[in-house]
C-alpha positions in Angstrom: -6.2 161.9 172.1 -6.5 157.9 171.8 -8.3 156.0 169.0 -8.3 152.2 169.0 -6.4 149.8 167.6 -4.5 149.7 164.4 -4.4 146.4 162.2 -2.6 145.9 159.0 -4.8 147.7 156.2 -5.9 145.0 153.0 -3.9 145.2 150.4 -4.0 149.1 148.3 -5.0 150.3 151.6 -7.5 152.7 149.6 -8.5 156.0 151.5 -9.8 159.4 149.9 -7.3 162.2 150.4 -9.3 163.6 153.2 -5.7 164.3 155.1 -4.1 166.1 151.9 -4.7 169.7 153.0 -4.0 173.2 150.9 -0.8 175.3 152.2 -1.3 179.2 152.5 0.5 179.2 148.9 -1.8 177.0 147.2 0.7 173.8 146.9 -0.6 170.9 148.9 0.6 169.7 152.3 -0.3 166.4 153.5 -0.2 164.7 157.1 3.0 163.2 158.4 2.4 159.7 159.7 4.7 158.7 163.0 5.4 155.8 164.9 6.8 155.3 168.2 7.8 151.8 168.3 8.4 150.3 171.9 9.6 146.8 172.9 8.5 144.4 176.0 12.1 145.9 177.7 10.9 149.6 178.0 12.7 150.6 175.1 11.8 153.0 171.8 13.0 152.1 168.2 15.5 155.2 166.8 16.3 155.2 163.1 19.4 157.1 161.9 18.3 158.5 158.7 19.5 157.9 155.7 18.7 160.8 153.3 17.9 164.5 153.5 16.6 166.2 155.2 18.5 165.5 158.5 20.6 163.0 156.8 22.4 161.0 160.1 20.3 162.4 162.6 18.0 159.8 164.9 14.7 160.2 164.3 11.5 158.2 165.0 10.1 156.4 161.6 8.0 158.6 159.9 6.6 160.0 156.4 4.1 161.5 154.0 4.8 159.4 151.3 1.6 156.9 152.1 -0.4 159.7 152.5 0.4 161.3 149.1 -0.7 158.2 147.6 -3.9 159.0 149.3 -4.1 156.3 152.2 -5.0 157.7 155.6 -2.2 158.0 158.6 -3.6 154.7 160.2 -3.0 153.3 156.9 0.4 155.2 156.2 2.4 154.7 159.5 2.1 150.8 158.7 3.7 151.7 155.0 6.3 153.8 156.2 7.4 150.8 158.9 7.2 148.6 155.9 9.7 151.2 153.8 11.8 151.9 156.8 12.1 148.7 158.9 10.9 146.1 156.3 8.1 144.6 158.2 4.4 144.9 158.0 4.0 143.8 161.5 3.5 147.3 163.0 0.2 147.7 165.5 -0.5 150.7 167.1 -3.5 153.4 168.7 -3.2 156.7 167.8 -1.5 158.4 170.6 -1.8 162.4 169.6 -2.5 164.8 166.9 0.5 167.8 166.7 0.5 170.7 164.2 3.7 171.5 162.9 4.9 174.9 162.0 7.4 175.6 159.5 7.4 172.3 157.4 7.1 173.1 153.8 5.2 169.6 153.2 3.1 169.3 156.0 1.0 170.7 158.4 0.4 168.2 160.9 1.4 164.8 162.0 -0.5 162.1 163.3 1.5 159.9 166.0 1.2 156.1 166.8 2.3 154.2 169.9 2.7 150.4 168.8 5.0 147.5 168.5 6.6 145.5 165.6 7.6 141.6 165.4 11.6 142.7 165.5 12.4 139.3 164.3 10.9 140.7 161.0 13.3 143.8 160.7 15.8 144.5 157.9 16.5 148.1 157.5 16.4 149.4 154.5 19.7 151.5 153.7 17.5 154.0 151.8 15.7 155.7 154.1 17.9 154.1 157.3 22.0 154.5 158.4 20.9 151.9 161.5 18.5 151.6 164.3 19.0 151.5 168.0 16.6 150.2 170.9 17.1 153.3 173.6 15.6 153.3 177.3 12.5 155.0 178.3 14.9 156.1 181.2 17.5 157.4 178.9 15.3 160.8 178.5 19.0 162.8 176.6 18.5 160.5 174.4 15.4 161.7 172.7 16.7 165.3 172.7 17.9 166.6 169.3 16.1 164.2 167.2 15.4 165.1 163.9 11.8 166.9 162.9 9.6 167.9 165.5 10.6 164.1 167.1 12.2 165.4 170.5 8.8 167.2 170.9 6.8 164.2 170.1 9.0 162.0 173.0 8.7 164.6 175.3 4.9 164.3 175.4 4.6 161.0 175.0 7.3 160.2 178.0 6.0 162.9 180.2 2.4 160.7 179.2 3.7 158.0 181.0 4.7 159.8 184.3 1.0 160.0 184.8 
C-alpha cells in the first residue's frame, strides 16, 4: 500500500484523533508511527534504544507519542525523527499498514520509507544509545530488532527483490 509524499506538517501539526482507537478493555490504543530511513549508499538508519521497553536493542525509529497528542502518522513519524534523531528533515511515502498483536498500546503501525538530511542528526540520549547505517545486503542484521521491526524489514526488503 503506497500514498504520496510526506512534507514537513506546519507548525501544531493539528489532526483529529481519527487513529486513537478503543482496545478490547476499554483503554485506548493509538497507531505506532515508523520510519525506515535509507541513505543514497543502500543503507537503513538502526537506533539502539535508549529506554524500556527493549532498552539496547536496535530498532527502527518509531512511536505513538505524536499520535496521542492527536496528529496523524504522516504527521507523527516526522515528530518522532525530530525526538529521536533531532532533525525535522524526514520525507517519506507511506510504505505499508501492519496490525500488531500483543502490544498493550497499539494496534497497528503505520510504516514510512524516506530519507533525512544526516548532516542534521544529533541523537538524542533519551530515547537513543547510538545509531548505525547497516546494508540493504546485510539481511542478519535486521533479524532480532526490537518490536514487530524484523517483520517490518523483512517486507520491506523482500519489496525490493521485486
Amino acid at each position: 500500500m503506497q500514498a504520496g509524499k510526506i512534507n514537513n506538517p506546519p507548525a501544531g501539526g493539528g489532526g483529529k484523533m481519527r487513529n486513537e482507537m478503543k482496545s478490547a478493555f476499554g483503554g485506548k490504543k493509538y497507531i505506532t508511527a515508523c520510519a525506515i530511513i535509507e541513505n543514497d549508499k543502500g543503507e537503513i538508519l538502526l537506533s539502539k534504544r535508549g529506554r524500556e521497553p527493549f532498552m539496547g536493542v536496535w530498532a527502527l525509529i518509531s512511536g505513538i507519542g505524536a499520535n496521542k497528542n492527536g496528529m496523524e502518522s504522516e504527521v507523527g513519524v516526522i515528530q518522532e525523527v525530530k525526538a529521536d534523531l533531532g532533525t525535522g528533515s524526514f520525507q517519506g511515502k507511506l510504505f505499508l499498514s501492519i496490525p500488531l498483536e500483543n502490544d498493550p498500546k497499539s494496534n497497528k503501525v503505520d510504516v514510512y520509507v524516506g530519507k533525512i538530511n544526516e548532516s542534521e542528526i544529533k541523537v538524542n540520549p533519551v530515547y537513543s544509545a547510538g545509531i548505525k547505517w547497516v546494508s540493504i545486503k546485510d539481511k542478519g542484521q535486521f533479524q532480532n530488532l526490537a518490536f514487530e521491526h524484523s517483520k517490518i524489514m523483512e517486507k520491506y526488503l523482500e519489496s525490493l527483490e521485486r
